[in-house]
C-alpha positions as CSV (number, residue, x, y, z in Angstrom):
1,X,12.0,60.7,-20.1
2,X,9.8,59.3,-23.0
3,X,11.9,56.0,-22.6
4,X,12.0,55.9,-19.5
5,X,8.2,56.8,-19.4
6,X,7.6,53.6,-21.8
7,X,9.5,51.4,-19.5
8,X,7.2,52.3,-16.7
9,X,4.2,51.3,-18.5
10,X,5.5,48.7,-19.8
11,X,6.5,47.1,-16.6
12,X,3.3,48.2,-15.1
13,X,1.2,46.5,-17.6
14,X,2.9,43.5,-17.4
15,X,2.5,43.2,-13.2
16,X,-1.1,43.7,-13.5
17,X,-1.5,41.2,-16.3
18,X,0.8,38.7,-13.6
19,X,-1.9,40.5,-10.9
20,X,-4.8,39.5,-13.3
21,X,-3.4,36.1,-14.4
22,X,-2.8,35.1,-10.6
23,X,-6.5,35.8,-9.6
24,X,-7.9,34.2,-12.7
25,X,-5.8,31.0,-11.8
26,X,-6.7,31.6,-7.9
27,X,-10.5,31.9,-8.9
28,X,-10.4,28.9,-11.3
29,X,-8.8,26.5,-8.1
30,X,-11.1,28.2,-6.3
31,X,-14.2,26.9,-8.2
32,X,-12.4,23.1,-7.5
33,X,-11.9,23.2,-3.6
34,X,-15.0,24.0,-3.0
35,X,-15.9,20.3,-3.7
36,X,-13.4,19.3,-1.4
37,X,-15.0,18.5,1.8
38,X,-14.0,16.5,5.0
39,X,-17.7,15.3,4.8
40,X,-17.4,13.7,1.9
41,X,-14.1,11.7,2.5
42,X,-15.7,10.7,5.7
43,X,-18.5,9.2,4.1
44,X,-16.8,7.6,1.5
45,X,-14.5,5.7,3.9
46,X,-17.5,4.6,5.9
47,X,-18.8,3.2,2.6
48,X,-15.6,1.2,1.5
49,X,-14.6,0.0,5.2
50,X,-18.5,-1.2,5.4
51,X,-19.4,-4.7,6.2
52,X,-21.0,-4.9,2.9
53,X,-18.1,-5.0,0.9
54,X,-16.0,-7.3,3.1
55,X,-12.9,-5.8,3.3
56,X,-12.1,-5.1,-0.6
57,X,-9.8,-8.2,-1.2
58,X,-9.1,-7.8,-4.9
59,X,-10.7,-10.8,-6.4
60,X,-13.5,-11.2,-4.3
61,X,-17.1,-10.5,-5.4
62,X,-16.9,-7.7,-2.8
63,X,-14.4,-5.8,-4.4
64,X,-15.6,-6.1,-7.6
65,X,-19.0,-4.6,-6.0
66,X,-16.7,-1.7,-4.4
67,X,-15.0,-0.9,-7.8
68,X,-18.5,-0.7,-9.7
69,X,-19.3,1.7,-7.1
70,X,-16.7,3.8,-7.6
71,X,-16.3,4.1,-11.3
72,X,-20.0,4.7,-11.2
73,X,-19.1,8.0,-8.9
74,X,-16.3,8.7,-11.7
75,X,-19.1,8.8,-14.0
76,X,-21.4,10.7,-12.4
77,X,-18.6,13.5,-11.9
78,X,-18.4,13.3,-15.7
79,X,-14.6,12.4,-16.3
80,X,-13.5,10.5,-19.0
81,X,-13.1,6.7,-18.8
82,X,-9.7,5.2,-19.3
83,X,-11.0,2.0,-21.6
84,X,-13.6,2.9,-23.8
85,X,-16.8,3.4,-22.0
86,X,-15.6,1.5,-18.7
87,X,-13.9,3.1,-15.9
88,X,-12.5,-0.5,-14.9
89,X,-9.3,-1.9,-16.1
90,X,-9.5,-5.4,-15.3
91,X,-6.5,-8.5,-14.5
92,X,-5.8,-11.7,-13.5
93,X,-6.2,-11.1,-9.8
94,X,-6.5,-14.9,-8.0
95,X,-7.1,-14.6,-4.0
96,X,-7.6,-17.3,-1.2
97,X,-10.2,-17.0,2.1
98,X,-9.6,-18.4,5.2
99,X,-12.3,-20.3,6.5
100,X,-10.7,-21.5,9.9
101,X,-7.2,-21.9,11.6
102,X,-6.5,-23.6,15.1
103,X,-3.2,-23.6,16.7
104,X,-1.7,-25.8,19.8
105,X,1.5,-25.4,20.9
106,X,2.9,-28.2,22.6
107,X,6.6,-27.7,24.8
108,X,6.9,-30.9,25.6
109,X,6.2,-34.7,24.9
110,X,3.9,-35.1,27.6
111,X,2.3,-31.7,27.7
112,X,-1.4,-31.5,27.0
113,X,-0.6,-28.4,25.0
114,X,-1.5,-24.7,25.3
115,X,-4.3,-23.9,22.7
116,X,-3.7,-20.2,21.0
117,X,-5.9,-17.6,19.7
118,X,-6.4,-16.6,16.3
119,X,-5.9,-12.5,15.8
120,X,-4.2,-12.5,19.3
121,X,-1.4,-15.5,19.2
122,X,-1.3,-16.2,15.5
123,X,-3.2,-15.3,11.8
124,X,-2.5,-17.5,9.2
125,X,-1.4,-15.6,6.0
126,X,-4.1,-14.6,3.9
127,X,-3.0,-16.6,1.0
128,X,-2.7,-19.9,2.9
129,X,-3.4,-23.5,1.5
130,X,-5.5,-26.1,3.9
131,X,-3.5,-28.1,5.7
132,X,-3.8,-29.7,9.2
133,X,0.1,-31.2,10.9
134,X,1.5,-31.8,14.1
135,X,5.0,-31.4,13.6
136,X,8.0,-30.0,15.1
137,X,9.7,-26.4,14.9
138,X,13.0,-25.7,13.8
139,X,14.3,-21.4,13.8
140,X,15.8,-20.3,10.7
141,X,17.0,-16.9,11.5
142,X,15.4,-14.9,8.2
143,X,14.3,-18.0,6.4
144,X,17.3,-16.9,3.7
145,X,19.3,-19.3,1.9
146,X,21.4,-17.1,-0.5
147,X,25.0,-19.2,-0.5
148,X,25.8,-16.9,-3.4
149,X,26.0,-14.1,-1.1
150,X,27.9,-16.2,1.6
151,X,24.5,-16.5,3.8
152,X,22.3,-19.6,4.4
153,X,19.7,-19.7,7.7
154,X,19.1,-23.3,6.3
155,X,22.6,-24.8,5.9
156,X,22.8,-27.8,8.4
157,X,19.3,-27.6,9.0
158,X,16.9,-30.2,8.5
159,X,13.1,-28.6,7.9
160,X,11.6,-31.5,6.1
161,X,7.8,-31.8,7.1
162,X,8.7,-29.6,10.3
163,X,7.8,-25.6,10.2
164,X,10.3,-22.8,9.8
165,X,10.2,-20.3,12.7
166,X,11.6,-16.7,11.2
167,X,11.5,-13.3,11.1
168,X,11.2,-10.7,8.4
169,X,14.3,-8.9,7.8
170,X,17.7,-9.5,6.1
171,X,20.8,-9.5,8.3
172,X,22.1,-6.5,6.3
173,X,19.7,-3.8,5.5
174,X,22.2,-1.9,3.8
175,X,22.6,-4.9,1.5
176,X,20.4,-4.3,-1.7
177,X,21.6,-7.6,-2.7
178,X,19.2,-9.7,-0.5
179,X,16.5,-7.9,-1.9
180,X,14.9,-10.6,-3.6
181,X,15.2,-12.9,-0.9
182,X,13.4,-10.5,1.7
183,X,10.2,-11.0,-0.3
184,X,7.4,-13.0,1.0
185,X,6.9,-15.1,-2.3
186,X,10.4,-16.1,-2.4
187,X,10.9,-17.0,1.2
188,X,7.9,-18.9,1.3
189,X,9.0,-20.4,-1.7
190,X,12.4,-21.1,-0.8
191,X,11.1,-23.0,2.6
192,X,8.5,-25.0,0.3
193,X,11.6,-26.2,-1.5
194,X,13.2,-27.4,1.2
195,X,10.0,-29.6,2.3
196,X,8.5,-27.2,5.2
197,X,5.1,-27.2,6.0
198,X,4.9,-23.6,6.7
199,X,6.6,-20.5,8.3
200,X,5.7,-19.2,11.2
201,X,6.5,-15.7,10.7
202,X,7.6,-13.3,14.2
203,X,5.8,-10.2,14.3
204,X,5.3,-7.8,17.8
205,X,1.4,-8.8,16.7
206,X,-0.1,-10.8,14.3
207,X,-1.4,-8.9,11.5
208,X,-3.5,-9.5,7.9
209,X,-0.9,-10.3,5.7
210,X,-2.5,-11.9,1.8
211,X,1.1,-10.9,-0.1
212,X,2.2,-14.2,-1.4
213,X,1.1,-16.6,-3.9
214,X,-1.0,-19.5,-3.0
215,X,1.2,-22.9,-2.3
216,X,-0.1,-26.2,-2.5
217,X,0.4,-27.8,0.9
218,X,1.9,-24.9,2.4
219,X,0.2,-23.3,5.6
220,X,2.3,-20.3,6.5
221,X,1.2,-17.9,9.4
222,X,1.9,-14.8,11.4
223,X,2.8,-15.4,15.2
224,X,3.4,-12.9,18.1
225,X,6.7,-12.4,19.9
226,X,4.4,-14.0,23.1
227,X,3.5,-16.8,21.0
228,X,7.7,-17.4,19.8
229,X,8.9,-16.8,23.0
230,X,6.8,-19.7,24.4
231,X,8.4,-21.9,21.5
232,X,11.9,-20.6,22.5
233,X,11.3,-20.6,25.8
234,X,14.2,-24.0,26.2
235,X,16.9,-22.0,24.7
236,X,16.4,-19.4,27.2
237,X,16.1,-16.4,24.8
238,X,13.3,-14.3,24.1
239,X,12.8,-13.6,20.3
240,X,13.4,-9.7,20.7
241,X,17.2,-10.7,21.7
242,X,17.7,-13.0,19.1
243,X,16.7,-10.7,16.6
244,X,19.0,-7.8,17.6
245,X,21.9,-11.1,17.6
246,X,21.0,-11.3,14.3
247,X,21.1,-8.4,13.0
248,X,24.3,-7.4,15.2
249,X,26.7,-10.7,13.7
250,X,24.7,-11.1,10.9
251,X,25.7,-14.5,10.6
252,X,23.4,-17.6,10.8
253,X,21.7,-18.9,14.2
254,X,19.7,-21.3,13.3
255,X,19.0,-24.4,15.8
256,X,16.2,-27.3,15.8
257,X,13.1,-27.0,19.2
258,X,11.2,-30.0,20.7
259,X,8.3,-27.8,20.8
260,X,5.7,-29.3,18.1
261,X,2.9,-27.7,17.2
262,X,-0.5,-29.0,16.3
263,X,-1.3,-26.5,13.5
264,X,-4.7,-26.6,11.3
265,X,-6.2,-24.3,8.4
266,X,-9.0,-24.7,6.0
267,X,-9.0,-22.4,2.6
268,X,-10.5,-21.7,-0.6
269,X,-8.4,-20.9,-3.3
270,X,-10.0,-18.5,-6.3
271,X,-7.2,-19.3,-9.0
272,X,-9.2,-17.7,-12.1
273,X,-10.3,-14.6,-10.5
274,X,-10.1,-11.1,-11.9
275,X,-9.5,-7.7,-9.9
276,X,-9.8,-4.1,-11.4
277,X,-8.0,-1.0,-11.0
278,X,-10.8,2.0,-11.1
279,X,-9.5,4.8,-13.6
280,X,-11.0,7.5,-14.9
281,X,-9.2,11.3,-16.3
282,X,-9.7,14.7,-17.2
283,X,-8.4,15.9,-20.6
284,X,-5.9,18.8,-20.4
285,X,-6.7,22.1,-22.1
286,X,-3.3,22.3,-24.2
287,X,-3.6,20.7,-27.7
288,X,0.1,19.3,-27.8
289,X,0.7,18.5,-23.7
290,X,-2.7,16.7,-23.3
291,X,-1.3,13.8,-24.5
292,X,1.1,14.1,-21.3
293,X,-0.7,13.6,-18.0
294,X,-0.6,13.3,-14.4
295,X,-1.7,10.4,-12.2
296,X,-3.4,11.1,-8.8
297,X,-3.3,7.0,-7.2
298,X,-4.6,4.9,-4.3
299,X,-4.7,1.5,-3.6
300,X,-8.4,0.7,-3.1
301,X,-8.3,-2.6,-1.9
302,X,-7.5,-4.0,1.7
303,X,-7.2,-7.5,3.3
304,X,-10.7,-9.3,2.9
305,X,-12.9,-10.7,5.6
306,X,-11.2,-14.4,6.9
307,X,-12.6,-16.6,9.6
308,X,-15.5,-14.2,10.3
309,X,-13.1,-11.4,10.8
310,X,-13.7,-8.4,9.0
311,X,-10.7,-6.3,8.0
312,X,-12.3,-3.3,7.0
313,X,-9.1,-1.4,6.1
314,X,-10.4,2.2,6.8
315,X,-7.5,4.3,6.8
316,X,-5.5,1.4,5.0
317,X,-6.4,2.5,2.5
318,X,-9.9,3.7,2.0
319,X,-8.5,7.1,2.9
320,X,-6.3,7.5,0.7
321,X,-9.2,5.9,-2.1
322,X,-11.7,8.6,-0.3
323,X,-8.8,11.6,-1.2
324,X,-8.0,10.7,-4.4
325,X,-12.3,10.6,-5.4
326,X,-12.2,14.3,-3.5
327,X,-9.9,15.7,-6.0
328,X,-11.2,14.1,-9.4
329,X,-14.5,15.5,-8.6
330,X,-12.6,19.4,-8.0
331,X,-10.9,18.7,-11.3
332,X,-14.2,18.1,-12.7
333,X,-15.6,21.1,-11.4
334,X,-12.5,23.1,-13.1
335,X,-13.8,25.9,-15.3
336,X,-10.2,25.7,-16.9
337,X,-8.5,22.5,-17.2
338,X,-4.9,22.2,-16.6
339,X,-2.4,21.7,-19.7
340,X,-1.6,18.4,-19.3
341,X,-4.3,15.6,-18.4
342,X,-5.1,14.6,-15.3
343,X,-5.6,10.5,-14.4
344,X,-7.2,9.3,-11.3
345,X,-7.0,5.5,-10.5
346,X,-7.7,3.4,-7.4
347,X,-5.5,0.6,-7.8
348,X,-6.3,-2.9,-7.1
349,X,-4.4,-5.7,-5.4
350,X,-1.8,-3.5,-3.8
351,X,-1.6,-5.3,-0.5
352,X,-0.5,-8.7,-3.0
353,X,2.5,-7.1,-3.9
354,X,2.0,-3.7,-5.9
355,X,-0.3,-5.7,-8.7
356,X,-2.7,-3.5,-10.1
357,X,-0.2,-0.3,-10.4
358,X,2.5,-2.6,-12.0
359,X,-0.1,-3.8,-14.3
360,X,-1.5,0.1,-15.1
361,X,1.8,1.6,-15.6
362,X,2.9,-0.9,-18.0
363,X,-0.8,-0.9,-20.1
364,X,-1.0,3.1,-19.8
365,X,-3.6,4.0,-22.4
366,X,-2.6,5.1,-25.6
367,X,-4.6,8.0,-25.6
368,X,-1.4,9.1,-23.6
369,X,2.0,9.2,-25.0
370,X,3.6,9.8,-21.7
371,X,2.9,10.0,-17.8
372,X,4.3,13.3,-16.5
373,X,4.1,12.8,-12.8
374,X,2.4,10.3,-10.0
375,X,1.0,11.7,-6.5
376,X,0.3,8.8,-4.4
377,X,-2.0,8.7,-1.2
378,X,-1.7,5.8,1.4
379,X,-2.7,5.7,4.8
380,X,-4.2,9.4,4.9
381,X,-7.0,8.7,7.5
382,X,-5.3,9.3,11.1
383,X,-3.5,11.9,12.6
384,X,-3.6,15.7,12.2
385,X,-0.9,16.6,9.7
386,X,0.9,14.8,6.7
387,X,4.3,13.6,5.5
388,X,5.5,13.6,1.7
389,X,8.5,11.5,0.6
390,X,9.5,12.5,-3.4
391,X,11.6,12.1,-6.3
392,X,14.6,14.2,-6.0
393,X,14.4,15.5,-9.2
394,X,13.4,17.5,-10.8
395,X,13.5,20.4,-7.7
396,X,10.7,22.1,-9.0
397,X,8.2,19.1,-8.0
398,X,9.3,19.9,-4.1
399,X,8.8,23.6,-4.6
400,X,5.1,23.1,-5.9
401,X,4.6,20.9,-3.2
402,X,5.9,23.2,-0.4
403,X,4.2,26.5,-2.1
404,X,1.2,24.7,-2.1
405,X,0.9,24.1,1.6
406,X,1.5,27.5,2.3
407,X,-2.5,27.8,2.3
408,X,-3.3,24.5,4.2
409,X,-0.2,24.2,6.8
410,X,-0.6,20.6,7.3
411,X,2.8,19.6,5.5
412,X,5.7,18.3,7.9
413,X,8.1,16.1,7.5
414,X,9.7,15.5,4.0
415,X,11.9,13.3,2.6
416,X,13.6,12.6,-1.0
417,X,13.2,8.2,-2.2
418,X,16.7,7.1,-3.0
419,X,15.8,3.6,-4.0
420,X,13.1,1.9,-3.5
421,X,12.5,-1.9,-1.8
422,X,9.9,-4.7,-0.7
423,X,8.1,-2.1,1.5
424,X,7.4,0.4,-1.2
425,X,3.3,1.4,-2.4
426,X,1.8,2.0,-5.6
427,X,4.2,4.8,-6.5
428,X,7.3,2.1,-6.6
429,X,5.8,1.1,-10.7
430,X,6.3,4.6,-11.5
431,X,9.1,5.6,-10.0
432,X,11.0,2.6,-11.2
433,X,10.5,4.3,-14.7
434,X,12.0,7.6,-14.3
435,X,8.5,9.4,-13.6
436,X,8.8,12.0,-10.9
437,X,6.8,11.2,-7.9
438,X,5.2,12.2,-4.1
439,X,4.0,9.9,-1.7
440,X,1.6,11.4,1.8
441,X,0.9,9.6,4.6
442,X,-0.9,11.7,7.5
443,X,1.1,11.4,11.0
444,X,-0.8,8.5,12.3
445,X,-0.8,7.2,14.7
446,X,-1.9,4.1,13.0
447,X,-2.6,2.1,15.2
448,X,-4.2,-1.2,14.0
449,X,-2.3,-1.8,11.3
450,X,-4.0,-4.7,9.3
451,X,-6.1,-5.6,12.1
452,X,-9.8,-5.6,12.7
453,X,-9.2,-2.3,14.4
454,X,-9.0,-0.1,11.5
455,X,-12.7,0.8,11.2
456,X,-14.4,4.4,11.0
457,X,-13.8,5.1,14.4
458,X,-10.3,6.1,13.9
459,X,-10.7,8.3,11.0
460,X,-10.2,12.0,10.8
461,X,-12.2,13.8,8.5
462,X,-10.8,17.4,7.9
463,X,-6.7,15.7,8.4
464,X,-8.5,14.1,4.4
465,X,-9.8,16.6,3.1
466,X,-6.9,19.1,3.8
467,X,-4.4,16.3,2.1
468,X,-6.8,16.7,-0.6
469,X,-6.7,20.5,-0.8
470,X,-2.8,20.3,-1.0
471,X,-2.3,17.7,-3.5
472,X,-5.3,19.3,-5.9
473,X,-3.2,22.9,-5.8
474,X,0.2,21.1,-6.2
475,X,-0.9,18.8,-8.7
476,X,-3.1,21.3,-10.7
477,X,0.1,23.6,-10.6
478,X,2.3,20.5,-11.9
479,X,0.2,19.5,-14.4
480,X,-0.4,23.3,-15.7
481,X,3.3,24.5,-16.0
């Protein structure tokens, strides 16, 4: 009985110390989501997606103003800055605006011509050089010449000084092999090679696209299916049915038009500016595992202001810029830190092609010896619940997750990343070296994708702040195991 007595006790003690360790931790998160607030994301969205700093385009003075901005509210919250007294991590970021584009399509020898619309028929990529041609049209399929690989759109075809008429895609999308060749540098490259003056890139609509590097004498653009099937319209196929022959032979149809098109831009290329990714932590409470830490990122930048339109890029990706500044001011309020440290960054350049979180994950500071974990936020502004895709591995990062939804109920769909491509955010540097990872998106819809559209008007305040909530218990719990 004695034993059996001591047993009891024993167990006893030890659920009330669980009872009195769960409420400690409960009050300590508590005392960090109080600071989360759908206010507060709303009005830091309305700040970033604000005329005054002209869409964000990494490079630009207006980012640059944004940035300050932010690591100035970094400081204010009191956390830590990543480079010795500077929350900004800067690098070699050049950009390109776009002053003016014209476009007229002309279907015939003797047709006067059909003048197009900028934003509604075409947009000329965001990294364009000036140029102004009348020249011919010639489609290339996917604009892929990879005879390695038994596939060439250009074989047989003669582009020089005519433009390339393509779509975005590979023939196989199983096929990791064209990779590479599905990215816009090297397809714009590989058409500049071959003496094109541009591509003319078939999209449903034309959106803001700067992610590819700046070509002399190349004028590349985004066109609508409208504005293709007018160029196709003498083969007698419209560009959706070409593009399902395409991917349903996945061979080659490639074929020269007599439409020419009368195609002008004028640009300013920046080749020696500098962007920043915004960075700032919290340093864990354990003396060994602060040296570990956890990242909390979103890309902070968005597609610029071009040709007197403002792309404001609200919920692409201020949002997600807006959650991630919710959270490192409840970690700041944290009576108790976690274990490990905790590492909030905005990262810059994302919409060139992942720059600023490739360049931050390879120049982590030293003060850490190892990054534990990234929770990325992108495209967080519409909708009323949120998707996570993850890292497989280790399960425990999916169980965190779920458990910690269980007090928000927003958490939907979710998925595990078995690879990663061209389409990929600023989780993609991480996960490409073995860190474990989570990726929300709210449910959208989003509707104006890159396009003047996506203002403040379409943003949801509470679907933010309750991302927030979930990913500052989750990550909180990950970072404190």
């Amino acid at each position: 009985m004695k034993f059996r007595n001591k047993i009891s006790l024993a167990l006893t003690a030890a659920l009330l110390f669980s009872l009195v360790g769960a409420q400690e931790a409960d009050k300590n998160l508590s005392s960090g989501l109080e600071f989360i607030n759908p206010e507060d994301a709303y009005s830091y969205v309305k700040t970033l997606s604000s005329p005054e700093f002209e869409g964000r385009h990494t490079g630009h003075p207006g980012y640059t103003a944004a940035a300050k901005w932010a690591a100035k509210k970094f400081k204010e919250w009191g956390l830590r800055p990543i480079i010795d007294d500077s929350c900004l991590q800067p690098f070699d970021s050049p950009y390109t605006i776009v002053d003016s584009a014209e476009m007229t399509l002309y279907k015939k020898e003797a047709d006067k011509g059909t003048k197009l619309q900028a934003e509604r028929d075409f947009l000329p990529l965001l990294s364009s050089d000036s140029g102004d041609h009348t020249a011919r049209v010639v489609f290339a399929g996917w604009g892929i010449s990879a005879p390695e690989l038994g596939y060439d759109d250009y074989a047989g075809l003669e582009v020089e000084g005519k433009f390339v008429l393509c779509f975005r895609g590979t023939p196989d999308r199983s096929d990791k092999r064209f990779q590479k060749h599905d990215e816009h540098r090297h397809r714009m490259q590989t058409a500049k090679d071959k003496g094109a003056l541009g591509i003319f890139y078939i999209y449903p609509e034309p959106i803001a696209n700067p992610n590819m590097d700046w070509i002399q004498g190349f004028t590349p653009t985004v066109i609508s299916e409208k504005t293709a099937d007018m160029m196709l319209e003498e083969k007698g196929v419209p560009s959706k049915e070409l593009k399902k022959d395409l991917l349903t032979y996945q061979k080659p149809i490639s074929f020269s038009l007599s439409s020419k098109v009368h195609y002008k831009v004028t640009s300013r290329h920046f080749p020696d500016a500098e962007g920043y990714n915004i960075a700032a932590y919290v340093e864990g409470s354990d003396p060994d595992l602060k040296k570990h830490c956890m990242v909390y990122g979103a890309h902070f930048d968005h597609c610029g202001k071009h040709m007197g339109l403002l792309f404001a890029g609200a919920d692409d990706n201020a949002s997600g810029s807006a959650v991630v500044m919710e959270i490192a001011q409840a970690f700041s309020q944290l009576k108790t830190k976690p274990k490990r440290s905790v590492v909030f960054v905005l990262f810059g350049a994302e919409e060139k092609g992942l720059q600023g979180s490739h360049f931050f994950a390879d120049h982590i500071p030293p003060v850490f010896e190892k990054v534990d974990g990234m929770f990325n936020f992108d495209m967080v502004g519409e909708g009323d619940g949120t998707s996570c895709s993850m890292t497989p591995d280790p399960e425990q990062l999916h169980t965190i997750i779920q458990q910690a939804d269980e007090s928000i109920g927003i958490l939907g769909r979710t998925r595990f990343f078995r690879g990663v491509g061209v389409r990929g955010s600023d989780y993609v540097p991480f996960y490409k070296k073995g860190i474990p990872c989570a990726s929300f998106a709210s449910n959208g819809p989003h509707i104006d994708y890159h396009g003047t559209g996506d203002t403040i008007y379409r943003i949801n305040p509470d679907i933010m702040a309750d991302i927030a909530k979930l990913a500052f218990i989750a990550g909180y719990n990950w970072a404190n195991r």
